[in-house]
C-alpha positions as CSV (number, residue, x, y, z in Angstrom):
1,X,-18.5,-2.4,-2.6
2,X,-18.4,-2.9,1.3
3,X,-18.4,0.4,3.1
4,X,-15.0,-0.2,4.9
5,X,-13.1,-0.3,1.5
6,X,-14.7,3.0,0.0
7,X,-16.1,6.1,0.5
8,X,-19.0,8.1,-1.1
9,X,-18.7,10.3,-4.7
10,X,-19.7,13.4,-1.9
11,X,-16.3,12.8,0.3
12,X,-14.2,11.6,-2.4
13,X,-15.2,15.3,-3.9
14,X,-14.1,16.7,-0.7
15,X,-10.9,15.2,-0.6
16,X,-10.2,16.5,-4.5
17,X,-11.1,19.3,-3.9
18,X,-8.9,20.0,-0.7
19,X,-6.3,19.3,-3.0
20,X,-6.8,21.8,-5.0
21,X,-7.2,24.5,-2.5
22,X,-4.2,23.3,-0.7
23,X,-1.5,23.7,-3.4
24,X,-1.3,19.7,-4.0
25,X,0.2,18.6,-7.5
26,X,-1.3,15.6,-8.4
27,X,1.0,12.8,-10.2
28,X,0.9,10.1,-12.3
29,X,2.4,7.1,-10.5
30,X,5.2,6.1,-13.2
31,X,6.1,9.6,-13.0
32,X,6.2,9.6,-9.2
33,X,8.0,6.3,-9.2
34,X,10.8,6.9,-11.9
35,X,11.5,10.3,-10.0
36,X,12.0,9.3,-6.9
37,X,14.1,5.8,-7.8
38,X,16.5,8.4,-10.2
39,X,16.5,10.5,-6.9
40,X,15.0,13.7,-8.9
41,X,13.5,16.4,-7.0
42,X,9.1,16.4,-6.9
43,X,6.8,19.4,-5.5
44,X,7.0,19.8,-2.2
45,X,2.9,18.3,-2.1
46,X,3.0,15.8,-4.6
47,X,0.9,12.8,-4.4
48,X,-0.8,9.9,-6.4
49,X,-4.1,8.3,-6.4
50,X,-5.1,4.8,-6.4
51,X,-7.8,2.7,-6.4
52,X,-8.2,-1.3,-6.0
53,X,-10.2,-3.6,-7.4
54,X,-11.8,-2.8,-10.4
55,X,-15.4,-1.9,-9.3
56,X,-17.8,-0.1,-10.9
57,X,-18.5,2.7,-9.0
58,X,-15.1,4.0,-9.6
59,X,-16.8,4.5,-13.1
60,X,-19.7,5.7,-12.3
61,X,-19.0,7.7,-9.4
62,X,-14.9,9.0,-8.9
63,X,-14.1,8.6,-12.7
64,X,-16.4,11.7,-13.8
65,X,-14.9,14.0,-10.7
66,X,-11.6,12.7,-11.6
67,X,-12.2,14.5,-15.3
68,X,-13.5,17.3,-13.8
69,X,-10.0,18.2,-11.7
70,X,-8.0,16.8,-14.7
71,X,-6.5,14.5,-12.1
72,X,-4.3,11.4,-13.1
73,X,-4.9,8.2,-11.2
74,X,-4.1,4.3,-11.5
75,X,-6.2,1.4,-10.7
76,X,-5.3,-2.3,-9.7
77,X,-7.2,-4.7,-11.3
78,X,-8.3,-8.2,-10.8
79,X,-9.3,-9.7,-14.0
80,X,-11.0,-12.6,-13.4
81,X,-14.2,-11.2,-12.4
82,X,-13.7,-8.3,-15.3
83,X,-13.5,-11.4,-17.3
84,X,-16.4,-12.9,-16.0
85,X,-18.6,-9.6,-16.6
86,X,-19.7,-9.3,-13.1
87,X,-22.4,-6.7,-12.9
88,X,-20.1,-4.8,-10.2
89,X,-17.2,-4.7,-11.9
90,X,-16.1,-2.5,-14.6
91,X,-16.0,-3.7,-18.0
92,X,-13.0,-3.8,-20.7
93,X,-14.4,-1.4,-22.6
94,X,-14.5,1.0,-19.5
95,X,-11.2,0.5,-18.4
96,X,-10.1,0.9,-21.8
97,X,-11.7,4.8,-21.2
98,X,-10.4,5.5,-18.4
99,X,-6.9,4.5,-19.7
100,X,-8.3,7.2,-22.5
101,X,-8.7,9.9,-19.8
102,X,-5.3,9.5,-17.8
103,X,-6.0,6.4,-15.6
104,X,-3.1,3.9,-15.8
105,X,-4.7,0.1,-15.2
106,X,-2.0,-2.4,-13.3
107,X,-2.6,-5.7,-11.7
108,X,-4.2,-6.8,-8.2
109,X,-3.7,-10.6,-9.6
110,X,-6.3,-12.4,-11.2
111,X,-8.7,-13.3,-8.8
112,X,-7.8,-11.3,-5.5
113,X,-6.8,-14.9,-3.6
114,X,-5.1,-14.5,-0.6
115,X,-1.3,-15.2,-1.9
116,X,0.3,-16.1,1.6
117,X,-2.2,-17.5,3.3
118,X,-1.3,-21.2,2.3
119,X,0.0,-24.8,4.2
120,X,3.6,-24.1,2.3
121,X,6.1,-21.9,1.4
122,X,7.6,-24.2,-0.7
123,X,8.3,-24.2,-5.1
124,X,4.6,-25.5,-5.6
125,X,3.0,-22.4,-4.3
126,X,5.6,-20.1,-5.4
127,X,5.0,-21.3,-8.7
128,X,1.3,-20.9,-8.4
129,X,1.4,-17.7,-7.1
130,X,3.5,-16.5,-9.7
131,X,1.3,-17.9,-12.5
132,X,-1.5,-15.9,-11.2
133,X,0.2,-12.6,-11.5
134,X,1.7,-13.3,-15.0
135,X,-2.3,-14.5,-15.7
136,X,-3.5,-11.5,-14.7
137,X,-0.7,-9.0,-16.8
138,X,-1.3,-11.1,-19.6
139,X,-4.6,-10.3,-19.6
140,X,-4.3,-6.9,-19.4
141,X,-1.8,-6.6,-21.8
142,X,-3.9,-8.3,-24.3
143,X,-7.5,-6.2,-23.5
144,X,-6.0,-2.8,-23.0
145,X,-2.1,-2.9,-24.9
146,X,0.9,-2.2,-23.0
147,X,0.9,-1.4,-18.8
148,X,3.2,-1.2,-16.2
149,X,4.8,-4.1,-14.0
150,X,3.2,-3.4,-11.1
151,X,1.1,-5.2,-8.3
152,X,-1.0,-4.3,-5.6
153,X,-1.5,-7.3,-2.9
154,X,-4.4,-8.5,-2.9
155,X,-5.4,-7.2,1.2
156,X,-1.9,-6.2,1.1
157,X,-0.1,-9.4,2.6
158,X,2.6,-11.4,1.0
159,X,5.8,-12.5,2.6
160,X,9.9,-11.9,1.7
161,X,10.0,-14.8,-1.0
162,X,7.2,-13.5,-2.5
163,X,8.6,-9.8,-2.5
164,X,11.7,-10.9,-3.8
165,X,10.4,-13.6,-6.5
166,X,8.8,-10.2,-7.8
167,X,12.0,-8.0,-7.9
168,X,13.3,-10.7,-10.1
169,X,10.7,-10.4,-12.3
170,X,11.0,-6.6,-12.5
171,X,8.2,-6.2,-10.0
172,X,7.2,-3.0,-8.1
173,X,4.9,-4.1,-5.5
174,X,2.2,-2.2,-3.2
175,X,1.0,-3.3,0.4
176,X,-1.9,-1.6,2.3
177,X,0.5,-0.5,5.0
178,X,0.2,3.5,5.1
179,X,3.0,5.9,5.0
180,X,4.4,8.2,1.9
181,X,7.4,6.7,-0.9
182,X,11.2,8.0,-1.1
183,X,14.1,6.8,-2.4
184,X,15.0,4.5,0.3
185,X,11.5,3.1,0.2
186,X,11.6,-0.7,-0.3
187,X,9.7,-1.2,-3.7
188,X,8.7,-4.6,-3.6
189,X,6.3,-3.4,-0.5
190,X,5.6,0.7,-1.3
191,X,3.5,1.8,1.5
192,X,-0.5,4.0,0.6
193,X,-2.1,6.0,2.8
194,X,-6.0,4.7,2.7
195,X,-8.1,7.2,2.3
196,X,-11.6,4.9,2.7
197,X,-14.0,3.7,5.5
198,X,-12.8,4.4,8.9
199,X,-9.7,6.4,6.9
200,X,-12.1,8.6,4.6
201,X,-12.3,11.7,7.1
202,X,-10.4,14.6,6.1
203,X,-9.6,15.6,9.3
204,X,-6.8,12.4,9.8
205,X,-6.1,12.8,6.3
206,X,-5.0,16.3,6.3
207,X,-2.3,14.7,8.9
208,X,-1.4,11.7,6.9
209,X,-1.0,13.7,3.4
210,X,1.5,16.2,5.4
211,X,3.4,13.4,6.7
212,X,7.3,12.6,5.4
213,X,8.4,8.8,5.1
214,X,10.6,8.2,8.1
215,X,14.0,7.8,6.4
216,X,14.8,3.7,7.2
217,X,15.7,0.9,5.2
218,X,12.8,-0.4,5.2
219,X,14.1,-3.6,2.8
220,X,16.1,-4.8,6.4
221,X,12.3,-5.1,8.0
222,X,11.5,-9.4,8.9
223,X,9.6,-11.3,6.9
224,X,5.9,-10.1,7.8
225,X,4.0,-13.5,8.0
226,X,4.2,-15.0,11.3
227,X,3.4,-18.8,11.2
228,X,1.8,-19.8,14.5
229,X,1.7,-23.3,13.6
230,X,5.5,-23.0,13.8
231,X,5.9,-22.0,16.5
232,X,6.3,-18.4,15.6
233,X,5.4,-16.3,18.5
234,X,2.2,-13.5,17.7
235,X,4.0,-10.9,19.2
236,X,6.6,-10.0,16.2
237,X,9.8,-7.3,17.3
238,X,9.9,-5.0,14.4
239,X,13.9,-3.1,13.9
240,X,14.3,-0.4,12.4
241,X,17.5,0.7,11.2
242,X,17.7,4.6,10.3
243,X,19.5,6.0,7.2
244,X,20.2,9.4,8.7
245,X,20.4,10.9,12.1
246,X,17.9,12.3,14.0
247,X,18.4,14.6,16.6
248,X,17.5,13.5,20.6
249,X,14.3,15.7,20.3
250,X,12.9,13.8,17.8
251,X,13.9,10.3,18.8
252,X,12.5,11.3,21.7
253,X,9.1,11.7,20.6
254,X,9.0,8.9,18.7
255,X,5.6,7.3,19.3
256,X,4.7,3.8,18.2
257,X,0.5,2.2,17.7
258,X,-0.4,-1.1,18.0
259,X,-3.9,-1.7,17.4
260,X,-4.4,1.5,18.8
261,X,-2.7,1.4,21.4
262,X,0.5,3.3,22.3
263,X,4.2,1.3,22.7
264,X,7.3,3.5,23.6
265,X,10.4,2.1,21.1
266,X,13.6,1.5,22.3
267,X,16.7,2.5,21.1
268,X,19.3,0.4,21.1
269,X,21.7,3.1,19.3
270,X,21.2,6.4,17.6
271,X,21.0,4.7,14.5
272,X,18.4,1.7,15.9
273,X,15.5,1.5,17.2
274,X,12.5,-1.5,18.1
275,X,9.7,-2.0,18.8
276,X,7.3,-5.1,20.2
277,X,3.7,-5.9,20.7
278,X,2.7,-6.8,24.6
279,X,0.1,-9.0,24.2
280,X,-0.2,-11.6,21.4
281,X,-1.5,-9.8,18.1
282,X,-5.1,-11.7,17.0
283,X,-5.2,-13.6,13.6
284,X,-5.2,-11.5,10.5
285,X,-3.8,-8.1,9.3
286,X,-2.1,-6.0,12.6
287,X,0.5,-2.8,11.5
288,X,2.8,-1.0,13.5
289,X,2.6,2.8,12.8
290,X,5.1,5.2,14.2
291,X,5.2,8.5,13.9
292,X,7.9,11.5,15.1
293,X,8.0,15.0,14.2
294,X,10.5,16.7,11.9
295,X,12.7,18.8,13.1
296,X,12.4,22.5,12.3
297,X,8.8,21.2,11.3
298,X,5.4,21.4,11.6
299,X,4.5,18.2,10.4
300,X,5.8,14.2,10.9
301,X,7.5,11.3,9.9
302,X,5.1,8.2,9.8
303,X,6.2,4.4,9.3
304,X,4.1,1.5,8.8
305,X,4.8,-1.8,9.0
306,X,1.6,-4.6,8.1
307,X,1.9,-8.1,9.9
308,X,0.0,-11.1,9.0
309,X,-0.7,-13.8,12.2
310,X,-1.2,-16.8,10.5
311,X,-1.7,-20.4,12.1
312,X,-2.1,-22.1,8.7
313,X,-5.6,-22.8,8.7
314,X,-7.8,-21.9,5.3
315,X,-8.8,-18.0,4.8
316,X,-11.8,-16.7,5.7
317,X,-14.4,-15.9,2.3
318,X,-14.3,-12.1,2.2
């Protein structure tokens, strides 16, 4: 798998095992997600593991380290390819073992298509999309018996009709957007830290696993597809709206990244604040992260927010 997406059996050891040193309880995700929608209380350093796709090397290489720390984790699978025996691509029977050793498999659709990036919103596609997620569950349900209603977006994009097509379907959703998971969490788009490629050092990661979600409803963000061939301008305003105060210290040192560069947010009210590119945002994936630190503590709040600039032409192959 490309080397942006993953990282070697040597630092994924690394990261386990700083873990372990550092107090971390390590969850299974149904458990982390029915706590924290009931509102019950989690250690202090809990966290879950992912992984997408369902390539081969998560066999060979993270499943046997993942025994050795007795560590639960959950995978997102596209079927098709699993389907289609792809020689780098885990096979039924070994997701079927690593549902045996604590692994929980979900769906990344059936063929990892871009979902959003089509001519139309419109009942055709909706439909279509649809079809390929309930494809994709079916199959799983049928290869490995029953598993959990959740999907992870193929490269993390879809739009609000999407998002809320799901939550009628009794959905929970995943984006690639980073940031942690609370009760106010939106959970048609749950935000995950990656912890690959340019994100596999444990130096940031240190930072990022410390981190608090920054306490927003995060269901009042704008649709996160901008259309350029309507007319939808590439430099998207995104409002937050907080769900408690923060004192003036913190909002204070609120400090916003766009592609890497950093935008000071305004603050309409206590309660309010925004935030707006400068320049026009290139075509593809572009996040917002902001970050401010607790008060009374050492570590931060972090929000991310994932756009997609899209003028409607056809994807580029991956």
């Amino acid at each position: 798998m490309p080397r942006s997406t993953s990282l070697s059996a040597q630092e994924f050891k690394e990261h386990l095992e700083y873990l372990k040193q550092n107090n971390y309880t390590v969850i299974d995700l149904a458990q982390a997600l029915d706590s924290v929608q009931q509102g019950v209380s989690l250690p202090d350093k809990a966290i879950v593991i992912t992984f997408d796709d369902a390539w081969r090397d998560i066999y060979i290489q993270g499943f046997p380290l993942l025994k050795q720390y007795n560590y639960p984790f959950t995978v997102f699978v596209n079927t098709d390819p699993v389907d289609q025996n792809q020689r780098h691509t885990m096979t039924w029977d070994m997701l079927r073992e690593l549902k045996q050793h604590g692994g929980t498999l979900a769906n990344h659709t059936r063929d990892h298509d871009y979902l959003v990036r089509k001519p139309n919103y419109d009942k055709a596609w909706l439909t279509a999309a649809l079809a390929n997620i309930d494809y994709a569950q079916q199959r799983l349900t049928a290869e490995l018996g029953p598993v959990p209603k959740w999907l992870a977006y193929p490269f993390g994009e879809y739009n609000n009709r999407l998002k809320l097509a799901l939550k009628d379907k009794g959905y929970i959703a995943f984006g690639q957007q980073s940031g942690g998971v609370a009760q106010f969490s939106d959970f048609q788009a749950l935000p995950r830290f990656p912890a690959a490629g340019a994100y596999s050092q444990l130096k940031s990661l240190k930072t990022k696993l410390a981190s608090q979600p920054f306490p927003a409803n995060y269901t009042a963000f704008k649709n996160p597809v901008i259309r350029l061939d309507r007319a939808e301008r590439g430099q998207p305003l995104l409002e937050v709206e907080l769900t408690q105060a923060q004192k003036l210290g913190v909002r204070q040192q609120l400090s916003c990244f766009i592609t890497g560069d950093r935008h000071a947010p305004r603050w309409p009210t206590k309660m309010k604040f925004t935030v707006q590119a400068e320049k026009v945002l290139s075509n593809g994936r572009n996040r917002y992260n902001c970050t401010a630190p607790i008060w009374g503590q050492k570590n931060y709040y972090w929000l991310s927010h994932q756009w997609l600039i899209y003028g409607g032409e056809a994807p580029p192959k991956q």
